[in-house]
C-alpha positions, 0 to 999 in steps of 0.5 A: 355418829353415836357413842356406840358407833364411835366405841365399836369403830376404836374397838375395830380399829384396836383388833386391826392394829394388834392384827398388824403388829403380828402380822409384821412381826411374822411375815417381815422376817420370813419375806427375808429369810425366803428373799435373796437380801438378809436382814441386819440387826438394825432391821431386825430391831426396826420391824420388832419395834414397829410391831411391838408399838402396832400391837401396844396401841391396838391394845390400848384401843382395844380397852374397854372404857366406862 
C-alpha cells in the first residue's frame, strides 16, 4: 500500500467519523422524541459526547499532514 493510499484511506475514514458525529447528534435525539421512552439528562450528555469525540477524531483525521 502506498503512501497516497494510506493519506486517502485516513481522509475517508475522517469524513466518515465527522458524518457519524452528526448523524448521532441528530437522529439519536429525534428517534426519542418520536419513540414512547424520553431520554434523561444522562442520555442526553452521553450521546452529545459521543458525538462531539466522533466529530473531534474525524476532524483530526481529516488534517492534511506535510
Amino acid at each position: 500500500m502506498t503512501a497516497e493510499t494510506k493519506r486517502q484511506l485516513t481522509k475517508m475514514s475522517g469524513e466518515a467519523m465527522r458524518e457519524i458525529g452528526v448523524l448521532l447528534f441528530v437522529f439519536a435525539p429525534l428517534d426519542s422524541f418520536f419513540s414512547r421512552d424520553r431520554l434523561t439528562a444522562v442520555g442526553i450528555i452521553v450521546i452529545v459526547v459521543v458525538a462531539i469525540s466522533f466529530h473531534v477524531l474525524g476532524m483530526i483525521l481529516g488534517l492534511e499532514r506535510q
